[in-house]
N, C-alpha and C positions, 0 to 999 in steps of 0.2 A: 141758106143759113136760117133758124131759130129766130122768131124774134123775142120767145119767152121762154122759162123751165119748162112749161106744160108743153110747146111746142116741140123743144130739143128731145124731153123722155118717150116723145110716139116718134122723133125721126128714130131713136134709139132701137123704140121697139119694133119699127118697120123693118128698118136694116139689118136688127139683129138674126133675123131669119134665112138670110143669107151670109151667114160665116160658115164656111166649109171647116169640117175636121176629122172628113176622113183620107187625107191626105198626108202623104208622110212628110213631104217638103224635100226640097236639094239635098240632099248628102253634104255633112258638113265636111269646111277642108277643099272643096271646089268653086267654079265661080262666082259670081259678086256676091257680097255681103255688104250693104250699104245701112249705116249708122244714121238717125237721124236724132233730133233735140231741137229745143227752142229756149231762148231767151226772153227776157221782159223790161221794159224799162215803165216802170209803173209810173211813173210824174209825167213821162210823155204818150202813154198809152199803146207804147209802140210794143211789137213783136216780132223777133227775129228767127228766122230757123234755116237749118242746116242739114244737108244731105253730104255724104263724106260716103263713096264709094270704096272698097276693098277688096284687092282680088284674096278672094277665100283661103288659100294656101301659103301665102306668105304672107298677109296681112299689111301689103306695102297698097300704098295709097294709088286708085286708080284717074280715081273721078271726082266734084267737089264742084257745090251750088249751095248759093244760099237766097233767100228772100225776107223781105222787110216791110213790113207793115202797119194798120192800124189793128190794135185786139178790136174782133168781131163780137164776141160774145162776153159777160161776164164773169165773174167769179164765181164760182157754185160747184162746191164740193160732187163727185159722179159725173160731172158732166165736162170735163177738164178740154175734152176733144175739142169740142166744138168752139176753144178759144187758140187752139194750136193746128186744126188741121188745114184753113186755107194757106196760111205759109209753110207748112210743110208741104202740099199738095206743091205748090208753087214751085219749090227747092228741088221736089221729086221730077216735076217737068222738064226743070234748066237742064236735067243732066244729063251728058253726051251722050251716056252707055248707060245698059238695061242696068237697073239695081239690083236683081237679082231676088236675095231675101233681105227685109227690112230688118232690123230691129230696134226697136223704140227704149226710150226711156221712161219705161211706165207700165204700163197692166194692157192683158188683154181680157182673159175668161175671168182673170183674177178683179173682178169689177161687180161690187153689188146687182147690177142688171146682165153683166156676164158680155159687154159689150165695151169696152173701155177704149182707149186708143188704137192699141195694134189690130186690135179686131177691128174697128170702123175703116182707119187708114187701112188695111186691107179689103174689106169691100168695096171700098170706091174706089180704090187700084186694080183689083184684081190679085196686087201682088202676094207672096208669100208673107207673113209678118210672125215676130214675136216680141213679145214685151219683157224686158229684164230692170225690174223698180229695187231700187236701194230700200224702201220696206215693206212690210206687208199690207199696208193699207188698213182693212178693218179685220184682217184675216187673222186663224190661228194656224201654232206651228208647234213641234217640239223640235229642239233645236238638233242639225243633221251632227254626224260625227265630226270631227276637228280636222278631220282630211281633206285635203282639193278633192273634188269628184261628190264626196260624201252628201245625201239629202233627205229632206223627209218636206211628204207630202203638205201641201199649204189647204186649209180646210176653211170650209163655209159650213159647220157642220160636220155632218157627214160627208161632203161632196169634196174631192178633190179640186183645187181650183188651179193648181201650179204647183212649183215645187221649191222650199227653198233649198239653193243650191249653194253651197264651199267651193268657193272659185280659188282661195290660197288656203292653204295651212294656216289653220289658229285664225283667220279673218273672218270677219262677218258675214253671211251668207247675201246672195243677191233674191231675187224672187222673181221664175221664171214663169211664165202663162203662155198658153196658144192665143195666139189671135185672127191668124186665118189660112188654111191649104196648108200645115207644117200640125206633125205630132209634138206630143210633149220629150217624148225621150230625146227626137230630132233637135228642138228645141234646146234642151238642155246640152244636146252632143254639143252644137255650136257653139252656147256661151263658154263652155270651158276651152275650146278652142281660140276663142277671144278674148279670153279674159288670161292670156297667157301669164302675164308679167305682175299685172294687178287685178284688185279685186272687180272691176266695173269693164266690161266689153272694150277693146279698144275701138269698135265701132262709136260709142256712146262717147268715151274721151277723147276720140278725133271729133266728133261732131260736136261736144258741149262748149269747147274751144275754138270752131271755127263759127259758132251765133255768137259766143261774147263776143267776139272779136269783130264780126259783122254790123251786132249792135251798138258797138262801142265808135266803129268807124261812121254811122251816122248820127252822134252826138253831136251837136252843136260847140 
């Protein structure tokens, strides 16, 4: 770990040179799909997170690990990872079965340095990852059409960084990015695969529910 911002943004830029993105990633709709998150209990310093396995085709719960800690690093907008990835790292360990592809709650390409969670948690995995964040962070957009399916490209610029994607009819889009070994279309195949019923992954709503409830059970 970091022990400053100047430290964190050259781990950042060392590692970022290893994200792979010329891989397409699993076929969405087959093997695991494992959802991760974290919680916070800011007055105890503590951080909880949460791995929530899913077999890919029916979306019934395979697997499930959580880990509890103290926050390693602090607060500071871009560098978010580095207070959430020793307990997810942790949570990804416990679990009986391969996780297959991740997906995060949060950014991968889609990250000012172009490195953000799912990217990093997949270079030190190895594993497949993608990030699906409830907004766009610093990014622009014009909004996709009103259909499930429907999107338009998420911009740094000119540059493509993700997409926002219409997971329901008439709901608010999600915001999908590569993070590591998986394409963007890939990518996006999955989340509307997951995001069958509502708007956010049920990967991400099985896991955001199983760290409150983690952190909540070591309350005092």
């Amino acid at each position: 770990m970091p022990v400053d911002e100047a430290e964190a943004r050259a781990v950042q830029d060392a590692l970022r040179t290893r994200v792979v993105l010329d891989e397409p990633g699993p076929p969405p709709g087959t093997g695991h799909v494992t959802g991760v998150d974290v919680a916070y209990d800011d007055e105890r310093d503590v951080v909880a997170a949460a791995a929530v396995v899913l077999d890919g085709a029916t979306l019934d719960v395979v697997a499930e690990a959580t880990s509890v800690g103290r926050v390693a690093f602090p607060y500071v907008p871009g560098l978010l990872a580095f207070r959430e990835i020793p307990a997810l790292l942790t949570a990804l360990e416990s679990l009986p079965t391969d996780p297959g592809l991740v997906v995060c709650d949060g950014y991968g390409l889609a990250h000012p340095r172009r490195f953000g969670l799912a990217s990093h948690l997949g270079v030190l995995t190895g594993l497949p990852v993608i990030g699906v964040a409830k907004n766009p962070f610093t990014f622009s957009y014009e909004q996709p059409g009103p259909h499930r399916g429907d999107w338009s490209p998420l911009l740094d610029g000119e540059e493509e960084v993700g997409r926002a994607l219409r997971t329901q009819d008439g709901v608010k889009p999600v915001f999908v990015s590569v993070g590591h070994r998986t394409g963007l279309d890939n990518a996006c195949a999955h989340t509307l695969l997951l995001a069958r019923d509502f708007r956010q992954p049920e990967t991400t709503r099985r896991a955001d529910t199983l760290c409150r409830r983690a952190l909540r059970e070591t309350a005092p």
